[in-house]
C-alpha positions as CSV (number, residue, x, y, z in Angstrom):
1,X,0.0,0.0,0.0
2,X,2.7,2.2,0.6
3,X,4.8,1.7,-2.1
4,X,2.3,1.1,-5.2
5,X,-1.1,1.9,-4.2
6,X,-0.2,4.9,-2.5
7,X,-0.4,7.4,-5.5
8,X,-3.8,5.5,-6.5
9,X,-5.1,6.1,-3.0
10,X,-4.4,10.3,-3.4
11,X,-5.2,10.4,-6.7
12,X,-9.1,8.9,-5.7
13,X,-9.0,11.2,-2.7
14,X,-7.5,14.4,-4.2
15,X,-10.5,14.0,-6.8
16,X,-13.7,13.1,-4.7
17,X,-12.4,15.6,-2.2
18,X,-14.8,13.7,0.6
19,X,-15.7,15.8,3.8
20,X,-16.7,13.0,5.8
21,X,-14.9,9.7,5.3
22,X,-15.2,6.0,6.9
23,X,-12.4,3.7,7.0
24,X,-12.2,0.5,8.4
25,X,-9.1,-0.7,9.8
26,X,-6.5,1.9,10.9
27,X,-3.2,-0.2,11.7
28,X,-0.6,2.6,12.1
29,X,-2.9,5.2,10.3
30,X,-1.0,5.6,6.6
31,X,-4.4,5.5,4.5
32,X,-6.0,7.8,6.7
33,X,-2.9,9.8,5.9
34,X,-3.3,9.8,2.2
35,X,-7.1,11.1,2.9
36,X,-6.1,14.0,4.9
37,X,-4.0,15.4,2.9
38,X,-5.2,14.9,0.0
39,X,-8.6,16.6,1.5
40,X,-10.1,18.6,3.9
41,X,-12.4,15.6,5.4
42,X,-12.6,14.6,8.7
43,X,-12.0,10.7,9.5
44,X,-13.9,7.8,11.5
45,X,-11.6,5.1,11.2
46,X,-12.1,1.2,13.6
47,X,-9.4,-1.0,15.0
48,X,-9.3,-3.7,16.9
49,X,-7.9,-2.4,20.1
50,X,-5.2,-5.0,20.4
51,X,-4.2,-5.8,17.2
52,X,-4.9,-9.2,15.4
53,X,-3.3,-12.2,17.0
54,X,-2.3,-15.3,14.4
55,X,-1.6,-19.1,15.9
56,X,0.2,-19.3,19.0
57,X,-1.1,-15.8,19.9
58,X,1.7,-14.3,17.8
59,X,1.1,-10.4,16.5
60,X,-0.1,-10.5,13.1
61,X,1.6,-7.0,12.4
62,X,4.9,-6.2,13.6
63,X,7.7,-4.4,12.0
64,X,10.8,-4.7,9.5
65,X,14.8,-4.6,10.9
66,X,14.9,-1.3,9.1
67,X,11.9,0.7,11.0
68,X,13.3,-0.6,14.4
69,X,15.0,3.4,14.6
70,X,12.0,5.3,13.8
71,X,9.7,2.4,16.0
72,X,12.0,3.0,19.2
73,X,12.2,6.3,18.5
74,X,8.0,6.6,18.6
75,X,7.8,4.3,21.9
76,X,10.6,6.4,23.8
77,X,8.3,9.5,22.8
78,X,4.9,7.5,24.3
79,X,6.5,6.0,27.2
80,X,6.2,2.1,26.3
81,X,8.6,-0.6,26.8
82,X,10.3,-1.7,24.0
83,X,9.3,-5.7,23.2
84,X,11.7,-8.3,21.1
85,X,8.3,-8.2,18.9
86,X,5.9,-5.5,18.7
87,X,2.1,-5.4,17.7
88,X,2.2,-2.2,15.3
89,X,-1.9,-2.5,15.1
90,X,-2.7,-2.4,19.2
91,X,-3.0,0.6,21.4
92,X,0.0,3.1,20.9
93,X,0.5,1.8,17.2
94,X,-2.8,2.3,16.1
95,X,-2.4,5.9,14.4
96,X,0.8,6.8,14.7
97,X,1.7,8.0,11.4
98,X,-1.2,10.1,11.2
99,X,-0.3,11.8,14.9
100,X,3.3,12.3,13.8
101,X,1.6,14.1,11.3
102,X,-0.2,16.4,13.2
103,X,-3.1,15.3,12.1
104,X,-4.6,13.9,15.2
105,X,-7.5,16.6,15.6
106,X,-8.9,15.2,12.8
107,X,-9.6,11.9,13.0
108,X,-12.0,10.4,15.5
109,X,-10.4,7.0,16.5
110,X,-12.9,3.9,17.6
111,X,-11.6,0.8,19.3
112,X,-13.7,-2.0,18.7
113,X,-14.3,-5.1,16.6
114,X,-16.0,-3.4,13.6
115,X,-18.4,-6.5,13.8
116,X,-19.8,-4.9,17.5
117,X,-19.8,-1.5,16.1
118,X,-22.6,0.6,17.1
119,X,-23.1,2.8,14.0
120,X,-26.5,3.8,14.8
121,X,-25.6,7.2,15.5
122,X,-24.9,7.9,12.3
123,X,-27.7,8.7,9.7
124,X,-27.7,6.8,6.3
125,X,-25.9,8.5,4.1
126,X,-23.8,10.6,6.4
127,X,-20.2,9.6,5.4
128,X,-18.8,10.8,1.1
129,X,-16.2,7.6,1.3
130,X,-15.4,4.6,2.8
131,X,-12.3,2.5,2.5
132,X,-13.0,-1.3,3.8
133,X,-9.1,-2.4,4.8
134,X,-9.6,-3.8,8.2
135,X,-9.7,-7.7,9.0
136,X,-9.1,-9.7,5.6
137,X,-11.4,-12.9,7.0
138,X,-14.4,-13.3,4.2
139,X,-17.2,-12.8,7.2
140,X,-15.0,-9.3,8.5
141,X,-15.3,-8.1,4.6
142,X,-18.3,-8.6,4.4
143,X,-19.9,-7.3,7.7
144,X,-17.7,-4.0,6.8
145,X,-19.2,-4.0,3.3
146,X,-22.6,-3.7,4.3
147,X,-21.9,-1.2,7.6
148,X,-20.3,1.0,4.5
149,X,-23.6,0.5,1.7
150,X,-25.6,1.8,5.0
151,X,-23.2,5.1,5.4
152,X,-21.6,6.2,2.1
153,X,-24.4,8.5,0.4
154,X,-25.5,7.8,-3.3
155,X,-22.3,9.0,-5.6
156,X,-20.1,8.7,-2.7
157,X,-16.9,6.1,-3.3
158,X,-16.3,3.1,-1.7
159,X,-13.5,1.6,-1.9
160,X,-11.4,-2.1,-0.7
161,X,-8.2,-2.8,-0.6
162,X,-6.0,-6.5,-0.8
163,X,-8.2,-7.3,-4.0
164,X,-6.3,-8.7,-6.7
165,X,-7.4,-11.8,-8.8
166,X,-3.8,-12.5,-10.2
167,X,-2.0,-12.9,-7.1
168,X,-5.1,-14.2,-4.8
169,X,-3.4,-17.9,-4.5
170,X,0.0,-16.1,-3.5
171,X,-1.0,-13.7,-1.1
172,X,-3.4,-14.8,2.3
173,X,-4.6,-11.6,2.9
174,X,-5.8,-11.1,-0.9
175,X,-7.4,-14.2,-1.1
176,X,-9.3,-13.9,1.8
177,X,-10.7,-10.2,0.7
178,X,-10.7,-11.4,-3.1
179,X,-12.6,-14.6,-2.6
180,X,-15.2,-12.8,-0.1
181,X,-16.0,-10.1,-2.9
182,X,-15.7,-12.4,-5.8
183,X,-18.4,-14.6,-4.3
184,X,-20.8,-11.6,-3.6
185,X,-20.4,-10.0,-6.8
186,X,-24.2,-9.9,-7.6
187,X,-24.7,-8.0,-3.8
188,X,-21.7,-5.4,-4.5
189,X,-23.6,-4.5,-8.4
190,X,-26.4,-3.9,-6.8
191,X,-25.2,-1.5,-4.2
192,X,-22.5,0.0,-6.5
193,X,-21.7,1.1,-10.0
194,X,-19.8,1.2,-11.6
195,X,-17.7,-1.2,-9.7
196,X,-13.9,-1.4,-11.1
197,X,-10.9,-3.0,-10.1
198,X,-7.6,-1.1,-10.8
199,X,-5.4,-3.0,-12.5
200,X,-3.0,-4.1,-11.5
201,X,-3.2,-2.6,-7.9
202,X,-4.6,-4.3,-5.3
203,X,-8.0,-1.8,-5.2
204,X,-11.8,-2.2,-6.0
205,X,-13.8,0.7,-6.3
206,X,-17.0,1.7,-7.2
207,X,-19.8,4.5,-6.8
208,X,-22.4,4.1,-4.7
209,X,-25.9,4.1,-5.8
């Protein structure tokens, strides 16, 4: 995402200029980055408060040798303990890049599995954009799908990332958001049009209706 779909990411932002926008899954907070600045919109964006665990109760997201400097560097700065491994997507990862930013005050942070969210305080409608990039388990996909067909107004964009047919055998994470979307493609038409992948990033978007 950083590397490739990043200029696809403020390219779509920089264009549908949203005010309001949804995102679901905030890891350390570079998509919500890419919105910001690329806008003037104000962002809701879910995490699991303690990061996704794999077997063995390992992190699922940690970090490379060559961020260890600028990771140690953030932790000093927040007061935590360095570990041997580090969840980047729990509390005091979640976000960073957008508070080293400066861009804290605006972006309303939720903690919670986005399964339990309590959207109801939002109207239909309310948000211009959602990005659905948060758990990659079919069931997750497609719980966040339908949270953001209730929120994004008509013409607003809506967007996933980790889709890419190609690579889906290659990649775990792709083939769990490819296969979910693939197999709901008659529910995703009727919510959205057009709907379009980006080849060959790893992005789906489409317009709501």
């Amino acid at each position: 995402m950083e590397k490739d779909d990043s200029p696809i990411f403020r390219y779509l932002y920089s264009n549908h200029r949203p005010k309001r926008h949804l995102e679901f899954g905030t890891w350390q907070g570079q998509g919500v980055v890419y919105c910001l600045e690329e806008s003037e919109a104000t962002v809701w964006t879910i995490n699991l408060p303690f990061g996704e665990k794999k077997e063995q109760d390992r992190a699922a997201y940690s970090y490379n040798r060559e961020q260890i400097p600028q990771i140690q560097k953030w932790l000093e700065r927040i007061g935590i303990i360095p570990k041997a491994v580090q969840s980047t997507d729990s509390v005091g990862f979640i976000g960073r890049l957008y508070l080293e930013a400066g861009l804290g005050n605006r972006v309303n942070q939720i903690y919670c599995d986005s399964r339990e969210w309590d959207h109801s305080a939002f109207q239909p409608g309310f948000f211009d954009s959602a990005l659905i990039d948060g758990s990659h388990k079919a069931e997750v996909v497609i719980s966040d799908t339908q949270k953001a067909f209730e929120l994004v107004r008509p013409g607003g964009l809506i967007m996933w990332h980790d889709f890419c047919p190609p690579v889906m055998e290659k990649f775990e994470v792709v083939k769990g958001v490819t296969s979910a979307l693939v197999n709901n493609w008659e529910f995703l038409n009727q919510e959205v049009s057009p709907l379009f992948w980006i080849n060959p990033s790893w992005i789906l978007a489409g317009i709501r209706k």
